[in-house]
N, CA and C atoms as an extended XYZ file, in Angstrom:
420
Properties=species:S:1:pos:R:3:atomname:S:1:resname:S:1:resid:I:1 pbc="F F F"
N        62.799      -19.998      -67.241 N   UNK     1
C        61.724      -19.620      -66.341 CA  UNK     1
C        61.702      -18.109      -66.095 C   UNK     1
N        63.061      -17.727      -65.753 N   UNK     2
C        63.037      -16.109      -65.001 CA  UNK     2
C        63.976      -15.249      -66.031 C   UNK     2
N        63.631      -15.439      -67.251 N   UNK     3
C        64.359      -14.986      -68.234 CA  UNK     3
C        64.424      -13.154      -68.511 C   UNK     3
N        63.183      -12.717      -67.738 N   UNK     4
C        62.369      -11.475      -67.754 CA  UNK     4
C        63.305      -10.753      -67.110 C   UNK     4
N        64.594      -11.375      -65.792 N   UNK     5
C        65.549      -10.659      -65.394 CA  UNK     5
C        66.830      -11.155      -65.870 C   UNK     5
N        67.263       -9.781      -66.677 N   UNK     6
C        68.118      -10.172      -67.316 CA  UNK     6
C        69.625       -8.961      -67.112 C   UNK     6
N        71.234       -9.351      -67.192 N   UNK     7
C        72.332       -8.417      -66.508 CA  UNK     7
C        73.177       -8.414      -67.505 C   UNK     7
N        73.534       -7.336      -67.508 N   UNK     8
C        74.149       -6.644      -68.692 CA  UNK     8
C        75.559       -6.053      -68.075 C   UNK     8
N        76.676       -4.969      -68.372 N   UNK     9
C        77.624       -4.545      -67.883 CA  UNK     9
C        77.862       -2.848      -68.914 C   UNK     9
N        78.253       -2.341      -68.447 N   UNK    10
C        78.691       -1.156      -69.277 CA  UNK    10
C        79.784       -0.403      -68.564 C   UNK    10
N        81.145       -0.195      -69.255 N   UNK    11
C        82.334        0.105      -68.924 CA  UNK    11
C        83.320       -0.640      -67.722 C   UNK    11
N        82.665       -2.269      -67.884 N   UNK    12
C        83.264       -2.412      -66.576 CA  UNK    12
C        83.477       -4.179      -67.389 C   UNK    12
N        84.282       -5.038      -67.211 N   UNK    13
C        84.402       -6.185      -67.519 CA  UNK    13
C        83.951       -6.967      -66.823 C   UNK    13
N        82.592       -7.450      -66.490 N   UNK    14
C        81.997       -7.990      -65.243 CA  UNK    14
C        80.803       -9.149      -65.428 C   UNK    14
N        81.304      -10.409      -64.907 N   UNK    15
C        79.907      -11.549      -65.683 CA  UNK    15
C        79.687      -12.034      -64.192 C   UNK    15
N        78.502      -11.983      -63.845 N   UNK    16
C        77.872      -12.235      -62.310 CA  UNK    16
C        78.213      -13.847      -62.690 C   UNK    16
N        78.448      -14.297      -61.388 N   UNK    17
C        78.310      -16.123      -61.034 CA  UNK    17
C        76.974      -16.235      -60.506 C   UNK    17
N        76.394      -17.462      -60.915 N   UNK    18
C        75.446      -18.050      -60.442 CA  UNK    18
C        74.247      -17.610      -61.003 C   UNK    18
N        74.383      -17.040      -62.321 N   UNK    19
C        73.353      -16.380      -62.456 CA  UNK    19
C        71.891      -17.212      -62.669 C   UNK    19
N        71.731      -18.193      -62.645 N   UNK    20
C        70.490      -19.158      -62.836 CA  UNK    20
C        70.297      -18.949      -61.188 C   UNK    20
N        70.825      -19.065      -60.259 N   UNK    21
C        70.340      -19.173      -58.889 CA  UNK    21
C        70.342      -17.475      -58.331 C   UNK    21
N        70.820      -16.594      -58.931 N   UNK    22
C        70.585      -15.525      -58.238 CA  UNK    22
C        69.323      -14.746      -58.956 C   UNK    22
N        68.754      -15.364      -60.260 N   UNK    23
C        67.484      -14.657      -61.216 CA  UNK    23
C        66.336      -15.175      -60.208 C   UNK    23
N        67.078      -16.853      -60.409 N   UNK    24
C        64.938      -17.433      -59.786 CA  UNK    24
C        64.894      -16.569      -58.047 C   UNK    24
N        66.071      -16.653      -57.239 N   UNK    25
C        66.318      -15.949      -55.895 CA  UNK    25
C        65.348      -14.598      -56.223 C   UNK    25
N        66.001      -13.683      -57.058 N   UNK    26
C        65.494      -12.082      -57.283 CA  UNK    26
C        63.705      -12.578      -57.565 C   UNK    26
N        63.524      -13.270      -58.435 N   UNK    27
C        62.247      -13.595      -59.232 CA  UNK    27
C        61.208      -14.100      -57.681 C   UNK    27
N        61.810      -15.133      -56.943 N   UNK    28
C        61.189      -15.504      -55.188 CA  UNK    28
C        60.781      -14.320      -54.430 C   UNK    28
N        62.069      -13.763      -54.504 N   UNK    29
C        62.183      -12.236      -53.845 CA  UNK    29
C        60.378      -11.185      -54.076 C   UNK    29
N        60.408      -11.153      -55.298 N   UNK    30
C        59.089      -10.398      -56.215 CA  UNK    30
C        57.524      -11.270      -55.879 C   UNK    30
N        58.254      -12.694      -56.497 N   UNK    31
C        56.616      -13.515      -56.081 CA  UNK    31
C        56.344      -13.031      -54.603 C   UNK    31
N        57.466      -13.339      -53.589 N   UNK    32
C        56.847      -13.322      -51.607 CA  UNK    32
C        56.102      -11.853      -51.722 C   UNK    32
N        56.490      -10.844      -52.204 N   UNK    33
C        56.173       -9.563      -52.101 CA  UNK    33
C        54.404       -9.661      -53.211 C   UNK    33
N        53.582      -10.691      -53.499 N   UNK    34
C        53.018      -10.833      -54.018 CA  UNK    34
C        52.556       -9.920      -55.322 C   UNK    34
N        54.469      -10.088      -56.418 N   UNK    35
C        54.341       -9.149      -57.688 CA  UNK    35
C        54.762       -9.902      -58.902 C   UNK    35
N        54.662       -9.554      -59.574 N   UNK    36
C        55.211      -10.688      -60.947 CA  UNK    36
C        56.080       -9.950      -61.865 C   UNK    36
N        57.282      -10.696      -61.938 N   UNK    37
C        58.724       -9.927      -62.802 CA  UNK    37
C        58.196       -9.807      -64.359 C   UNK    37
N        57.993       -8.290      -64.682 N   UNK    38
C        57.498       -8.204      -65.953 CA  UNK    38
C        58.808       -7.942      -66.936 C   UNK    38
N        59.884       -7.379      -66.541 N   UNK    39
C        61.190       -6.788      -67.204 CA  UNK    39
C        62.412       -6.062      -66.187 C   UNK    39
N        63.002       -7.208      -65.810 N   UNK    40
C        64.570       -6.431      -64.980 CA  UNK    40
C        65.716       -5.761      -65.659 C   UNK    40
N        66.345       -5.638      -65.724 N   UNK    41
C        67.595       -5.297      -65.992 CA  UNK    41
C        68.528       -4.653      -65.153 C   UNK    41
N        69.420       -5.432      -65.162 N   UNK    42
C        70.584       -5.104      -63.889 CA  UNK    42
C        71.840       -4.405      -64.574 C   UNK    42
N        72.197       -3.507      -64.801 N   UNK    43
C        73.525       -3.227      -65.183 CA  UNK    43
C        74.344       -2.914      -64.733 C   UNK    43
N        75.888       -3.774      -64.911 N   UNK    44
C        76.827       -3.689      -63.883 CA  UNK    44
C        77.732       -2.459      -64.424 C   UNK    44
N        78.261       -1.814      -63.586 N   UNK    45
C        78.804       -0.431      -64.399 CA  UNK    45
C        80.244       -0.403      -63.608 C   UNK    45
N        80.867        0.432      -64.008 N   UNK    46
C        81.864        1.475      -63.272 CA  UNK    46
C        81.393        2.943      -62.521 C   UNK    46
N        82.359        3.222      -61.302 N   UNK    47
C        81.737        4.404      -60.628 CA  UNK    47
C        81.755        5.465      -61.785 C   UNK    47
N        82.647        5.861      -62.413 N   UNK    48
C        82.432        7.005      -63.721 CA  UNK    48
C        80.830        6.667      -64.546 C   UNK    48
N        80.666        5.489      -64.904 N   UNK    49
C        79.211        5.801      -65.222 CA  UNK    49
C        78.153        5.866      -64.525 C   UNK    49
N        77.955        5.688      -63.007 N   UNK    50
C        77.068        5.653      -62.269 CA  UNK    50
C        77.072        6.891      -61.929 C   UNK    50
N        77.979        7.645      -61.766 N   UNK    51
C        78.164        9.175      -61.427 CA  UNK    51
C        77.850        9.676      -62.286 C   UNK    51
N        77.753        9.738      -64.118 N   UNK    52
C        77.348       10.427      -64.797 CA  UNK    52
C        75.769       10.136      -64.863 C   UNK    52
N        75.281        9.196      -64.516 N   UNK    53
C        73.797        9.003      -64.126 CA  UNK    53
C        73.101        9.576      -62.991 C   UNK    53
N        73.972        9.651      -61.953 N   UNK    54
C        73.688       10.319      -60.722 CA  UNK    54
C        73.151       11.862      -60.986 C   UNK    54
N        74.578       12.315      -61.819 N   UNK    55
C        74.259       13.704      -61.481 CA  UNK    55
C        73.371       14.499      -63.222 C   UNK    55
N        73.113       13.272      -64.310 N   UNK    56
C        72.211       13.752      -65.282 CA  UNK    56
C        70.335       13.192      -64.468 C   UNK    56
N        70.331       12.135      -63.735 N   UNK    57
C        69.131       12.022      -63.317 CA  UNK    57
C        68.617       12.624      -61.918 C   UNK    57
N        69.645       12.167      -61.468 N   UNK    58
C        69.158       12.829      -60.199 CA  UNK    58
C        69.604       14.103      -59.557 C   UNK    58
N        70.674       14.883      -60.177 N   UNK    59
C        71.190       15.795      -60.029 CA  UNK    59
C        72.182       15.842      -58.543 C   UNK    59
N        72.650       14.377      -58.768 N   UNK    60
C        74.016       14.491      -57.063 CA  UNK    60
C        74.784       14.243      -57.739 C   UNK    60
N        76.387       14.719      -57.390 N   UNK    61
C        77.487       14.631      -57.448 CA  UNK    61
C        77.837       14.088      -56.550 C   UNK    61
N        78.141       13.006      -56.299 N   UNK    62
C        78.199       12.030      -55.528 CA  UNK    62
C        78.226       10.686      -56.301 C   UNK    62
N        79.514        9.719      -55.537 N   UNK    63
C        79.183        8.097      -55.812 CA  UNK    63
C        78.651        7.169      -55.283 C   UNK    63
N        77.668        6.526      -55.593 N   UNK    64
C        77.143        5.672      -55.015 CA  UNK    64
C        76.633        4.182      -55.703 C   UNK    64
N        76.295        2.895      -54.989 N   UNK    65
C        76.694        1.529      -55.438 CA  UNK    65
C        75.722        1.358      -56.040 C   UNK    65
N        74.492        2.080      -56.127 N   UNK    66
C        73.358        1.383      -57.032 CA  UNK    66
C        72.243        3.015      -57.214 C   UNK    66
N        71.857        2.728      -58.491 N   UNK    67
C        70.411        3.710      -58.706 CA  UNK    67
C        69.457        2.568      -59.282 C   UNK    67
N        68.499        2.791      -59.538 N   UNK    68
C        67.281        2.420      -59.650 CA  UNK    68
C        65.876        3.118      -60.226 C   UNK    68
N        65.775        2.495      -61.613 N   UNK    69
C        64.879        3.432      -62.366 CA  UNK    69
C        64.160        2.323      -62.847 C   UNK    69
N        62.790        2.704      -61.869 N   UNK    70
C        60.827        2.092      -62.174 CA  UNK    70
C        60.590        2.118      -63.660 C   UNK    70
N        60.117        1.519      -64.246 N   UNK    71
C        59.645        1.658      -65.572 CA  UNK    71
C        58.094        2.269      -64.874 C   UNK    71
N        57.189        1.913      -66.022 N   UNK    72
C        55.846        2.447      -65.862 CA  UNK    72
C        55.143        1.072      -64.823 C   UNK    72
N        54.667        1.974      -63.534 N   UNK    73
C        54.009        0.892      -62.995 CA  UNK    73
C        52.864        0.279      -63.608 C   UNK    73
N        53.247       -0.958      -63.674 N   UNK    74
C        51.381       -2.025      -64.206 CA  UNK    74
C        51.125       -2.590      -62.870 C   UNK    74
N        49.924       -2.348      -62.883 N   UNK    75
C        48.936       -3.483      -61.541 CA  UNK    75
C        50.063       -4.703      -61.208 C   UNK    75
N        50.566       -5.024      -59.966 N   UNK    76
C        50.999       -6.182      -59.592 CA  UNK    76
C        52.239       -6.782      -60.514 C   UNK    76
N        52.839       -5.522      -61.327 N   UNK    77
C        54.198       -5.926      -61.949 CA  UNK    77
C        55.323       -5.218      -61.987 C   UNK    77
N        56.557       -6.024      -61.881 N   UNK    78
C        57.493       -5.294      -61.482 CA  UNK    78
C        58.684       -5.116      -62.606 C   UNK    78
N        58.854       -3.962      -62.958 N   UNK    79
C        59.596       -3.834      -64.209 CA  UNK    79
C        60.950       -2.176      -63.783 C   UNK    79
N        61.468       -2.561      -64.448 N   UNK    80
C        62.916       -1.382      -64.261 CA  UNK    80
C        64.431       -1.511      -64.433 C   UNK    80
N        64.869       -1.081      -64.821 N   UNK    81
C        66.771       -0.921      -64.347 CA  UNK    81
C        67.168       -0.231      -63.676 C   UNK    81
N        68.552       -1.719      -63.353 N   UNK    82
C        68.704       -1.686      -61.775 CA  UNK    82
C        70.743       -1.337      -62.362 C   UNK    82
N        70.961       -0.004      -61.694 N   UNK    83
C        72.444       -0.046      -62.343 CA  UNK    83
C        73.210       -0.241      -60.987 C   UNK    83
N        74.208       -0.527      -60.653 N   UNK    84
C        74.849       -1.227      -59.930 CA  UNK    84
C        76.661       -0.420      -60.429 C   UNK    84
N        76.860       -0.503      -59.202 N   UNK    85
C        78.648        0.430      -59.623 CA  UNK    85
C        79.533       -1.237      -58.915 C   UNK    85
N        80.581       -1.619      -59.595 N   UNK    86
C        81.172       -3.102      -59.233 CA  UNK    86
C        82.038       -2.439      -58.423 C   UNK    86
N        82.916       -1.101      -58.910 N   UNK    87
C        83.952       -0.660      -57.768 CA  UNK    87
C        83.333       -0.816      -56.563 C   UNK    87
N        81.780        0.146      -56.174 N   UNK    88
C        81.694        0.587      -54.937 CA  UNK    88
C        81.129       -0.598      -54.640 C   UNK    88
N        80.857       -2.127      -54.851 N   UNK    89
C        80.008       -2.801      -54.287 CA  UNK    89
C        81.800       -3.790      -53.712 C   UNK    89
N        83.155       -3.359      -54.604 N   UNK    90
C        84.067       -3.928      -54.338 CA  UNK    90
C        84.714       -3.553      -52.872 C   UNK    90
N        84.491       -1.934      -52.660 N   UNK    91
C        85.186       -1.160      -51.966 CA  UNK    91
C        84.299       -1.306      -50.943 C   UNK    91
N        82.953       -1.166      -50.691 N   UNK    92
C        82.166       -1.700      -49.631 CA  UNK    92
C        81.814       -2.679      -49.308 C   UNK    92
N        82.069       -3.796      -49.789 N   UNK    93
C        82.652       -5.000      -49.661 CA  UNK    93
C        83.578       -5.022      -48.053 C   UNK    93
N        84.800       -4.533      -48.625 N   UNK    94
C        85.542       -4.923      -47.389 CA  UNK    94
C        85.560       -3.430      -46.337 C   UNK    94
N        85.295       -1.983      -46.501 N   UNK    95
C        84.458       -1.525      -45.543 CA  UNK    95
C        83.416       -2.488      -44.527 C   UNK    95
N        82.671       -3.247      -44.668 N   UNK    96
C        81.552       -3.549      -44.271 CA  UNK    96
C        82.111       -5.126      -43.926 C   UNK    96
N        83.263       -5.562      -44.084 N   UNK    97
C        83.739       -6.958      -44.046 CA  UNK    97
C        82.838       -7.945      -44.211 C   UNK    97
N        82.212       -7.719      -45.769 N   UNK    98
C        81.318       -8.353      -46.269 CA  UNK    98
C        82.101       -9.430      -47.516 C   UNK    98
N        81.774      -10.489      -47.844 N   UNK    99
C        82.443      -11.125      -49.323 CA  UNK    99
C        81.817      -10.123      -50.156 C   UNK    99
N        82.585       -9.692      -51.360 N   UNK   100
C        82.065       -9.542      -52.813 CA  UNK   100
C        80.814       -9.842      -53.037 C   UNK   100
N        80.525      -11.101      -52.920 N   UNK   101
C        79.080      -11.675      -53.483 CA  UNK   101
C        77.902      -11.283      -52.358 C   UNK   101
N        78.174      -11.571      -51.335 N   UNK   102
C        76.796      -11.104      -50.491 CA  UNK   102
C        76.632       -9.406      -50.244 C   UNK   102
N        77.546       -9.006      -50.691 N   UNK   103
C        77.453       -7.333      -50.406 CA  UNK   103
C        76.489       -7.357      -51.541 C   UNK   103
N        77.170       -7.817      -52.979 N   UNK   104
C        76.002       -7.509      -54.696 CA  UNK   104
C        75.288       -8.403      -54.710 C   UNK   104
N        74.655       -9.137      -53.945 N   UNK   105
C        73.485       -9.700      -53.552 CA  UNK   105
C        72.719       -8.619      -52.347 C   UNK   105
N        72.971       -8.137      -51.671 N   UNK   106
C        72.187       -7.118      -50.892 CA  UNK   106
C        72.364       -5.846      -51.466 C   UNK   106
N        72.955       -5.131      -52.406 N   UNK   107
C        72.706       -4.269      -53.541 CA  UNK   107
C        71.564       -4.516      -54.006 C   UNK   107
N        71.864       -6.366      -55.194 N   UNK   108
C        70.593       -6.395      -56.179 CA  UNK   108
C        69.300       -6.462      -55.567 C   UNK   108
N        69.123       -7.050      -54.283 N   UNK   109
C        68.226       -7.052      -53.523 CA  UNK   109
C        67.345       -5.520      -53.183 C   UNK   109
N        68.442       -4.937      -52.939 N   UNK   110
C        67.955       -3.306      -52.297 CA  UNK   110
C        67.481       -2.769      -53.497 C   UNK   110
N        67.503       -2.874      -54.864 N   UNK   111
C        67.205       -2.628      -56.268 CA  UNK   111
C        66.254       -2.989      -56.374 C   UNK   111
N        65.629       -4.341      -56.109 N   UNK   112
C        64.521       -4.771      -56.387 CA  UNK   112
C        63.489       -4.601      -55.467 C   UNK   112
N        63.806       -3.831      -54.058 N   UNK   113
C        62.915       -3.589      -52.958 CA  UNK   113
C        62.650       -2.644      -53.339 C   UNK   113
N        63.350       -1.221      -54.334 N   UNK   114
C        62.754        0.021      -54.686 CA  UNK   114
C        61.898       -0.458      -55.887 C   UNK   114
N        62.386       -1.177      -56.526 N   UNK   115
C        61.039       -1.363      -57.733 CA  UNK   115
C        59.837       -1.862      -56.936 C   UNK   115
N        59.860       -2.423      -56.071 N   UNK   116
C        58.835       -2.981      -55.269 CA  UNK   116
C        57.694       -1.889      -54.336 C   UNK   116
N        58.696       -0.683      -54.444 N   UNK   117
C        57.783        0.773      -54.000 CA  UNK   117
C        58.257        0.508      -52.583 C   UNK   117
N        59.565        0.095      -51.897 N   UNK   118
C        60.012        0.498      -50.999 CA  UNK   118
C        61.078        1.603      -50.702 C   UNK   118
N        60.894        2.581      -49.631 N   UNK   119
C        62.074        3.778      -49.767 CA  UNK   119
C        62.787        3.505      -48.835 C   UNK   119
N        63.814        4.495      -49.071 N   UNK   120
C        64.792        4.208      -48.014 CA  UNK   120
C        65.383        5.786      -47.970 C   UNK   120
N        64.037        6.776      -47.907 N   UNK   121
C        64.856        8.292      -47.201 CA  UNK   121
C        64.903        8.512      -46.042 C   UNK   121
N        63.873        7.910      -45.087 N   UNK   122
C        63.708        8.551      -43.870 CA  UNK   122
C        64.733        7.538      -42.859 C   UNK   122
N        64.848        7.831      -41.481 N   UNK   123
C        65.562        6.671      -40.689 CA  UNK   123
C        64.645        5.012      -40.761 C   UNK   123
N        63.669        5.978      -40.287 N   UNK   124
C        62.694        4.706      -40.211 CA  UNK   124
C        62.334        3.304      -41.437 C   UNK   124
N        62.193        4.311      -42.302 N   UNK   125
C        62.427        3.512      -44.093 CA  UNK   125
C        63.898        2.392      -43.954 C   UNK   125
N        64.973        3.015      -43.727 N   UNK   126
C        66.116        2.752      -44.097 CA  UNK   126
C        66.305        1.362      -42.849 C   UNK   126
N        65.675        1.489      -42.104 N   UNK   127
C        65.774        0.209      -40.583 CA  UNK   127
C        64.898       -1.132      -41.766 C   UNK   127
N        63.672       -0.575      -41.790 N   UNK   128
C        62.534       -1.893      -42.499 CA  UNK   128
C        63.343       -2.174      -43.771 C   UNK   128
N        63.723       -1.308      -44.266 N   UNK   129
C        64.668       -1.907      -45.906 CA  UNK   129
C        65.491       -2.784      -45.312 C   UNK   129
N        66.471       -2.610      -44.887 N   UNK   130
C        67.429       -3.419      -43.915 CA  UNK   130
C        66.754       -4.868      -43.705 C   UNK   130
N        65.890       -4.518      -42.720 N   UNK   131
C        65.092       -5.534      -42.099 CA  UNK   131
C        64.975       -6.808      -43.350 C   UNK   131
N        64.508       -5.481      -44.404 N   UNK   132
C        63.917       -6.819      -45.194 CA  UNK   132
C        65.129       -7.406      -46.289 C   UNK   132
N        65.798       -6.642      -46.397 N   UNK   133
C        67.339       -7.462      -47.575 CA  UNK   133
C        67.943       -8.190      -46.091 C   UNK   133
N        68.165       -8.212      -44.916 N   UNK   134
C        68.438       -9.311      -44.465 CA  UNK   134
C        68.114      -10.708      -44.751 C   UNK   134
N        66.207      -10.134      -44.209 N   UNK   135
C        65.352      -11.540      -44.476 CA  UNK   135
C        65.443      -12.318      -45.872 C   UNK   135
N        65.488      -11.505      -47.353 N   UNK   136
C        65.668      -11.879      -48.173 CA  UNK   136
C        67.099      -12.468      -48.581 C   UNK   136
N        68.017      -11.963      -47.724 N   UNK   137
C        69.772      -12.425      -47.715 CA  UNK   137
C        69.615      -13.880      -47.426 C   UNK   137
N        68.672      -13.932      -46.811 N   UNK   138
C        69.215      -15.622      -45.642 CA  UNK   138
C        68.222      -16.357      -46.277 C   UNK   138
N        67.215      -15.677      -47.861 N   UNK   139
C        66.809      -17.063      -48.518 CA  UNK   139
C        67.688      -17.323      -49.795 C   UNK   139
N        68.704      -16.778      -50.184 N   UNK   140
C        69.882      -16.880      -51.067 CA  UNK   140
C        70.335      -18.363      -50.952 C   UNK   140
């Protein structure tokens, strides 16, 4: 059915669980937002490659648990890769005394709210993002 999102790994030894229930979840996620999954890709990485992405795309030196790159927007479709760091989703994990899995479930979530054309620079942005990977947490 939701074959269009599909997870990959690079430098990191990492196979998501559940992945039939966390695609159609992401794929629910897109339909409520009234959009249709044209091409996902999730890649699970190590902080060394997310940092060399950081600072060739976006120019930070800095680590952080997820980037997020839009393909070309089409009318009402949602397409992009979604890279994901497993350390920092491990290490903020128990910062945040979160399990493993619901922390990289509110990662992949927060991934798919920026393909969705939601931000999260301002305070105000960053409260409604929240708002909404909660709401989307508790249909997991």
């Amino acid at each position: 059915m939701n074959s269009s999102i599909r997870f990959f790994s690079e430098e990191v030894r990492f196979i998501l669980k559940n992945k039939i229930k966390i695609r159609n979840w992401l794929a629910n996620v897109i339909r409520e937002e009234n959009k249709i999954v044209l091409n996902i890709n999730y890649i699970f990485c190590s902080d060394n490659y997310l940092l060399g992405l950081n600072k060739k795309y976006l120019h930070h030196n800095s680590l952080t648990d997820i980037i997020t790159f839009p393909e070309l927007i089409y009318t009402g479709k949602v397409s992009g890769d979604i890279y994901i760091s497993v350390e920092r989703i491990r290490e903020n994990s128990a910062k945040y005394f979160q399990s493993f899995d619901k922390e990289l479930q509110r990662v992949m979530v927060h991934g798919v709210l920026h393909l969705l054309g939601f931000k999260d620079k301002t305070r105000k942005d960053k409260i409604f993002m929240t708002m909404k990977e909660d709401y989307f947490l508790n249909k997991t």
